[in-house]
C-alpha positions as CSV (number, residue, x, y, z in Angstrom):
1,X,-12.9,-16.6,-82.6
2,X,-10.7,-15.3,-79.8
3,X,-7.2,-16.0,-80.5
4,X,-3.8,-16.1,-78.3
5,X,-0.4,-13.6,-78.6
6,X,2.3,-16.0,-78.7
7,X,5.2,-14.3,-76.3
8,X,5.2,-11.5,-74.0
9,X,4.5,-7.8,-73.2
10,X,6.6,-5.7,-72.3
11,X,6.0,-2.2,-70.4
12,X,8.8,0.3,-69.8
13,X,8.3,3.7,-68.0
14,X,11.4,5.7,-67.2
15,X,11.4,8.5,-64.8
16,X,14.1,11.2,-63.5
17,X,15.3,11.0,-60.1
18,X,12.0,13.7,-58.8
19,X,9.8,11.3,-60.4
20,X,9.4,13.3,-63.7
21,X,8.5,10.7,-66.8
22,X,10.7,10.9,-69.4
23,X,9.3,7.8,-71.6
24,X,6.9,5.6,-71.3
25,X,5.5,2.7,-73.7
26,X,4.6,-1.0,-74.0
27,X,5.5,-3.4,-76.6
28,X,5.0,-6.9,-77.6
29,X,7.9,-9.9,-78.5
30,X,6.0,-11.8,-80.7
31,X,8.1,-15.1,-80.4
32,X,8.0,-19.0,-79.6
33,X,11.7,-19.3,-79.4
34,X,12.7,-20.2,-75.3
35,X,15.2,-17.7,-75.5
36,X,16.1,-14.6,-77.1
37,X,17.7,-11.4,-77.9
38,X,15.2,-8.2,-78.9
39,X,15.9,-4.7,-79.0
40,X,12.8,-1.9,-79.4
41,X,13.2,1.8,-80.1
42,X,10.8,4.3,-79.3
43,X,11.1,7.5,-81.7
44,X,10.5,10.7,-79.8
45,X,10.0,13.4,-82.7
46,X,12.2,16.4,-81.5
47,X,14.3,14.7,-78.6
48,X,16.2,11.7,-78.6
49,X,14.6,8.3,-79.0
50,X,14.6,5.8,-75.9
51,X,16.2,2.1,-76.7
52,X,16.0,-0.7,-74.7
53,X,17.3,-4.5,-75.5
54,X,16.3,-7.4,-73.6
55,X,17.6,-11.2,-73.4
56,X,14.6,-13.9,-72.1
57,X,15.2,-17.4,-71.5
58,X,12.1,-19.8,-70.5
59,X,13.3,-22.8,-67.2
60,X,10.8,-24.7,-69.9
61,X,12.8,-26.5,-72.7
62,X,11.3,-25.9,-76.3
63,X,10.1,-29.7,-77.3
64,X,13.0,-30.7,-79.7
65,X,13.2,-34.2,-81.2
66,X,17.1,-34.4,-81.7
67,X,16.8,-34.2,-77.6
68,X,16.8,-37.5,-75.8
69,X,16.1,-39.3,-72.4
70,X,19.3,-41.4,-71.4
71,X,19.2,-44.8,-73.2
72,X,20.2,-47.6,-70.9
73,X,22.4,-50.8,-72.4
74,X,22.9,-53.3,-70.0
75,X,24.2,-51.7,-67.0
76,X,25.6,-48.5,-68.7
77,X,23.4,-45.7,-69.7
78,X,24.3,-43.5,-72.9
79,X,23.1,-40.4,-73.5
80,X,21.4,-39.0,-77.0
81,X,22.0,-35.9,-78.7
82,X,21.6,-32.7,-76.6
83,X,21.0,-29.5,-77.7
84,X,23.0,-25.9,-76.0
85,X,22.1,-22.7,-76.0
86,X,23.4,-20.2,-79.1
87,X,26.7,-18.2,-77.7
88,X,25.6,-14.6,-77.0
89,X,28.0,-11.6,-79.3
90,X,30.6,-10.3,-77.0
91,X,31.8,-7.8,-79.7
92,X,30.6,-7.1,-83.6
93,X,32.7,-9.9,-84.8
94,X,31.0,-12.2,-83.5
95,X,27.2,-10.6,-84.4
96,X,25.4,-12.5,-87.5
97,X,24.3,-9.2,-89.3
98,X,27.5,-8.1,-90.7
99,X,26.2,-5.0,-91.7
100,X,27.1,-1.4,-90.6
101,X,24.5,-0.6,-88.0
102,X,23.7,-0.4,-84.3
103,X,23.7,-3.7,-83.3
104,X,23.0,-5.6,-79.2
105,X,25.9,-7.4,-77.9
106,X,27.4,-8.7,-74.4
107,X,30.4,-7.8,-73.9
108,X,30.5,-9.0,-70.2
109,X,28.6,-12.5,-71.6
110,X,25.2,-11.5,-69.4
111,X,24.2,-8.1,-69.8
112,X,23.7,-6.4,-73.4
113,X,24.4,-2.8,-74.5
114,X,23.6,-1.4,-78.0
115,X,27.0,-0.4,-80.0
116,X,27.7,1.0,-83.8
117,X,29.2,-1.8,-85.8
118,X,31.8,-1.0,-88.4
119,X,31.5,-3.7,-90.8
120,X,34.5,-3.5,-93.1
121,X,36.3,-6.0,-95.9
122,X,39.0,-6.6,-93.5
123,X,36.8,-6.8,-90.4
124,X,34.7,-5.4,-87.8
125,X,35.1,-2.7,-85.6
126,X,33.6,-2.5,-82.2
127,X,32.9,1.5,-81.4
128,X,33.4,1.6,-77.2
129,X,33.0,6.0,-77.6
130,X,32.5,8.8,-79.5
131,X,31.8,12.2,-79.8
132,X,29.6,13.8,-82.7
133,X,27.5,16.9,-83.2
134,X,24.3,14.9,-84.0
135,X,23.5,15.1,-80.5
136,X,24.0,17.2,-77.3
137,X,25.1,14.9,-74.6
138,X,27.5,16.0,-71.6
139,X,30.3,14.0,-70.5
140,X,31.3,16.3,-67.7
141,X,29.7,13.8,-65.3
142,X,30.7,12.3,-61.9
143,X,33.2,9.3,-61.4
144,X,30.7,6.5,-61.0
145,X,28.7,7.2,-64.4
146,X,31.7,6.6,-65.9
147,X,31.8,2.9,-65.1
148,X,28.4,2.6,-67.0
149,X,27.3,3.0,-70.5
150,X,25.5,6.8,-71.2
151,X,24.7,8.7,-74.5
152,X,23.6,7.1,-77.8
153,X,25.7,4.9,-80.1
154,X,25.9,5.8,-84.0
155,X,27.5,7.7,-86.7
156,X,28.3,11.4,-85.0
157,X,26.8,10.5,-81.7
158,X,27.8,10.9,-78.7
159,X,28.7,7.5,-76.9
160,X,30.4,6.0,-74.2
161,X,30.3,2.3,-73.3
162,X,31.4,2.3,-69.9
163,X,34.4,0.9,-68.0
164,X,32.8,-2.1,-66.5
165,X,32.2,-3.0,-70.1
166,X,35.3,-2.1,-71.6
167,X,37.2,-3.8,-68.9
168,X,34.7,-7.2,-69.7
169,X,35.5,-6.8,-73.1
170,X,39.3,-6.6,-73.2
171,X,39.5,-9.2,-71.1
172,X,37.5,-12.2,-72.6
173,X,40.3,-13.8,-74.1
174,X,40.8,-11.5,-77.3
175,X,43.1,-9.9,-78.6
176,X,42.1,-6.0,-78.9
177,X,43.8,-3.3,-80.9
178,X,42.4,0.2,-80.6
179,X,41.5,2.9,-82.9
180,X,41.1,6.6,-83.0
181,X,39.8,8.3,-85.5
182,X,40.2,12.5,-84.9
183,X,38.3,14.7,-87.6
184,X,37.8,18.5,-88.3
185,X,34.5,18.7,-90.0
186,X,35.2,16.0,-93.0
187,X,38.5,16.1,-92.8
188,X,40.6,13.4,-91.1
189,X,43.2,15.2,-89.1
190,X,45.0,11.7,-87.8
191,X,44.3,8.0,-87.2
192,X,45.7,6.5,-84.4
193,X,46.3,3.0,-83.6
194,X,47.2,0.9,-80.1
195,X,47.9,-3.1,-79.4
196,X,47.0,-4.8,-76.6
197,X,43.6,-2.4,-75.4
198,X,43.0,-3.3,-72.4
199,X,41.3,-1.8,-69.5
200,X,42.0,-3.1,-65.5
201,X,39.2,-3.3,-63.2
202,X,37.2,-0.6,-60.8
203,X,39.3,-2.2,-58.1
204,X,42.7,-1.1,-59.9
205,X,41.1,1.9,-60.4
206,X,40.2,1.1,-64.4
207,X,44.1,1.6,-65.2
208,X,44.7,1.7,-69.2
209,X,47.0,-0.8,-70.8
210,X,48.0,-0.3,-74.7
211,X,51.1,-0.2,-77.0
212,X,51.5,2.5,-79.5
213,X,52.4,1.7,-83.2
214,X,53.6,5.3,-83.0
215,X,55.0,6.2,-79.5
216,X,55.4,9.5,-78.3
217,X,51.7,10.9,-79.4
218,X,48.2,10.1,-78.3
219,X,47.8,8.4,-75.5
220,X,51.5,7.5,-75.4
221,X,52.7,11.5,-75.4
222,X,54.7,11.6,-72.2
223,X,55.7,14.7,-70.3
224,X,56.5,13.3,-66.7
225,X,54.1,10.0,-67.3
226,X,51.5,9.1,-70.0
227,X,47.6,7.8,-70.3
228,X,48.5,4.4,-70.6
229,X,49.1,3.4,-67.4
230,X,47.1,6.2,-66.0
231,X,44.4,5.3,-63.9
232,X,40.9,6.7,-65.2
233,X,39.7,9.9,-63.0
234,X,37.8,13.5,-63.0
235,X,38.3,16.1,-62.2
236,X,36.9,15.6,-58.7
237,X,38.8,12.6,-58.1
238,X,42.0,13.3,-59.8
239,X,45.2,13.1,-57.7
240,X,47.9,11.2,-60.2
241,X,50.1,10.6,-61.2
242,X,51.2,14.6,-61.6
243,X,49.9,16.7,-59.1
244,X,46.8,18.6,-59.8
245,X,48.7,22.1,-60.5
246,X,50.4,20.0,-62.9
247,X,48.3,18.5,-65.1
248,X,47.5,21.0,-67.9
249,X,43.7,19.8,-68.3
250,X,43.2,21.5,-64.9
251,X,45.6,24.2,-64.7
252,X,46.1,25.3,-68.2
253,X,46.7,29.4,-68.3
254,X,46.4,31.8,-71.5
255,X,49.1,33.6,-71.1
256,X,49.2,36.1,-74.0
257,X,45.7,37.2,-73.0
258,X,45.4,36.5,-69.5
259,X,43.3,34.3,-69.0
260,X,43.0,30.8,-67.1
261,X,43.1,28.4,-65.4
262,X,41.3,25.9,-67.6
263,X,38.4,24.3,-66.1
264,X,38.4,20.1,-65.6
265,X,35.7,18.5,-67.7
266,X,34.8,15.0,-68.1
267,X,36.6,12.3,-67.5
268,X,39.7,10.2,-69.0
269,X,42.9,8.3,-68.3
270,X,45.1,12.0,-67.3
271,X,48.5,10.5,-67.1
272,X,49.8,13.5,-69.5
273,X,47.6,15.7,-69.0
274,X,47.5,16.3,-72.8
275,X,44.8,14.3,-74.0
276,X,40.9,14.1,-73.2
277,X,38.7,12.7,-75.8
278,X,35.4,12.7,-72.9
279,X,36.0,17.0,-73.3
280,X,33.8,19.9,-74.1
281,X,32.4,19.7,-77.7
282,X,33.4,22.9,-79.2
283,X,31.5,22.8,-82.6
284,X,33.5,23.5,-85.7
285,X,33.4,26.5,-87.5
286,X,34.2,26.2,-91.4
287,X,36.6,22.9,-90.5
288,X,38.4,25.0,-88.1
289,X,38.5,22.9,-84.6
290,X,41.0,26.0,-83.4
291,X,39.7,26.8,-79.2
292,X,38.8,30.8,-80.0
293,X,37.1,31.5,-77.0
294,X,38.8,29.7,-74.1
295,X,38.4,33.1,-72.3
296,X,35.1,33.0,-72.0
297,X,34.3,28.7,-71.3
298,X,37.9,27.8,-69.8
299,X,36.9,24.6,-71.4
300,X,39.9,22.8,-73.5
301,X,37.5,21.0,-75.4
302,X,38.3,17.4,-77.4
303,X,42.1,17.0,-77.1
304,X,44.2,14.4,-78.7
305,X,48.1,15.3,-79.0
306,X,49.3,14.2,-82.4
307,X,52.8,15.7,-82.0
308,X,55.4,14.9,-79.2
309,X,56.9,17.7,-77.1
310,X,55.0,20.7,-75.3
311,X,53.3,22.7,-78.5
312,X,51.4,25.3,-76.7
313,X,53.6,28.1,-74.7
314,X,55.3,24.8,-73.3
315,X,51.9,23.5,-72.0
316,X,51.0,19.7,-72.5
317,X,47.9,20.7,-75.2
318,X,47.5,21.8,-78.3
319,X,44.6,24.1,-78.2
320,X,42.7,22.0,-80.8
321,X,39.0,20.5,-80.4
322,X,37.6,18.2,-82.5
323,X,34.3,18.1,-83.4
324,X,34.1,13.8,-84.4
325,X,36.1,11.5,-83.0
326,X,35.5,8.0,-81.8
327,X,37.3,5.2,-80.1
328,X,37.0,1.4,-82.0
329,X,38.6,-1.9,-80.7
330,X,39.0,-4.5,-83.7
331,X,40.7,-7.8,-84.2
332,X,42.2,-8.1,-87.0
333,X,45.8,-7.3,-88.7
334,X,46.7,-3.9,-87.9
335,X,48.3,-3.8,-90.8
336,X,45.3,-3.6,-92.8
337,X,44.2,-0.6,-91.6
338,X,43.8,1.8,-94.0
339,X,45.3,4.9,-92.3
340,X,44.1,7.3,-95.6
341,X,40.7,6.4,-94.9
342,X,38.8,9.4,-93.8
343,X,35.1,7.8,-94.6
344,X,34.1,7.9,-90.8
345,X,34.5,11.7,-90.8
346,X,32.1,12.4,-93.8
């Protein structure tokens, strides 16, 4: 007897921009909800695997008998009991696995992105980026990539979820404080944390808003200006708030040897010029996240200033790239936080 799939097929092919495939594969949702949220992976052995998560919703109404046709009394109609559709997760607290684990939400309440969930006692965290050795993606990539979502999400991954998202997110009526978490091979080198996350619009130029527990570092170190505030560029389309020769990300010399200037990579919020998480990935050598050979790459690498006041021959860096960070907006108390915790960086 010939018998009927119940849902749909789904067929994917993804191609580079000369037409070359890169994946291709079909797939079947075997469901008889009238709408939904699935996610498929295909594993590549020996590349990276290819994710993709869809929402579907039917214009048919699933027959449901707690539904009813308006009942008219007299003159007056009443209506019965209607049912609405389930809200869709804008960020990990609001997912119903609350487990550790890549996991599909909407952060702008339509579209969905995968993210790594940080399920912890005191609450979730949300990861929006981060930078890993697991995988080899570039971030030195043009301005308008940057407003989307590119790499892979997970443990030591390489990840960022993209400004149009971010700026959805932080503005959906939450309250967002932001981590960063900056390790040398297993070893937490600092833990930084910010109230208020917010970033602005493309039209505003994706402008950062935050408020440092500890001022003067991070993204609140300040030579002439700082990141907060800062308006996200690249290298290409970076102009302010310091002039170009001014910003040590661009311009940065090794003087004892020589050698410079540094080379722009990636892009960030470069209000001081001392900070760029979106850097070169310099691999770490024994736990030692040291830049050795900036003569030969130019490249600063994964910068975070933990320190206020210029610490390298009076430049705005510190000549140290780390080889795991990662960037997670949470919720709760701040003052949870367990700042000893180094369990991300094993």
């Amino acid at each position: 007897m010939r018998t009927t799939k119940i849902g749909f097929n789904v067929s994917l092919k993804l191609t580079t921009s000369d037409g070359s495939i890169i994946d291709q594969y079909n797939f079947h949702v075997d469901s008889t909800d009238g709408q939904g949220i699935y996610a498929y992976t295909s594993l590549r052995p020996g590349t990276i695997s290819t994710t993709i998560s869809i929402a579907w919703s039917t214009n048919i109404p699933a027959p449901n008998p707690e539904t009813t046709t308006p009942v008219f009394t007299g003159s007056t109609p009443t209506q019965g009991p209607t049912t609405t559709a389930p809200k869709l997760p804008a960020d990990c607290d609001d997912v119903e696995d609350k487990k550790s684990g890549i996991q599909v939400i909407y952060p702008d309440g339509i579209n969905p992105i995968s993210v790594y969930c940080d399920q912890t006692t005191v609450g979730a965290y949300t990861v929006i980026q981060s930078r890993g050795t697991s995988t080899n993606i570039s971030f030195d990539l043009p301005y308008a990539n940057y407003s989307d979502w590119f790499g892979e999400s997970g443990v030591g991954k390489n990840f960022w979820m993209g400004l149009d998202f971010m700026n959805a997110m932080s503005n959906n009526g939450k309250s967002y404080n932001l981590q960063i978490d900056l390790c040398c091979g297993t070893q937490l080198r600092a833990k930084q944390i910010y109230h208020g996350f917010k970033v602005d619009t493309k039209a505003n130029q994706y402008k950062l808003t935050a408020t440092a527990d500890l001022p003067g570092i991070g993204l609140d170190y300040s030579s002439q200006t700082k990141d907060i505030g800062a308006p996200f560029a690249t290298q290409l389309t970076y102009s302010l708030p310091k002039t170009k020769p001014e910003c040590d990300q661009f311009e940065y010399y090794d003087d004892d040897n020589g050698v410079g200037p540094s080379v722009g990579y990636g892009g960030w919020w470069f209000g001081s010029c001392g900070n760029n998480l979106n850097g070169f990935l310099y691999p770490s050598t024994s736990g030692d996240c040291s830049v050795k050979n900036f003569d030969s790459t130019l490249l600063l690498g994964i910068n975070m200033r933990t320190s206020s006041g210029a610490s390298t021959g009076g430049y705005d860096v510190d000549l140290v790239s780390y080889d795991r960070v990662r960037m997670a907006l949470f919720t709760f108390d701040s003052i949870n936080v367990d700042k000893s915790d180094s369990s991300f960086c094993n």
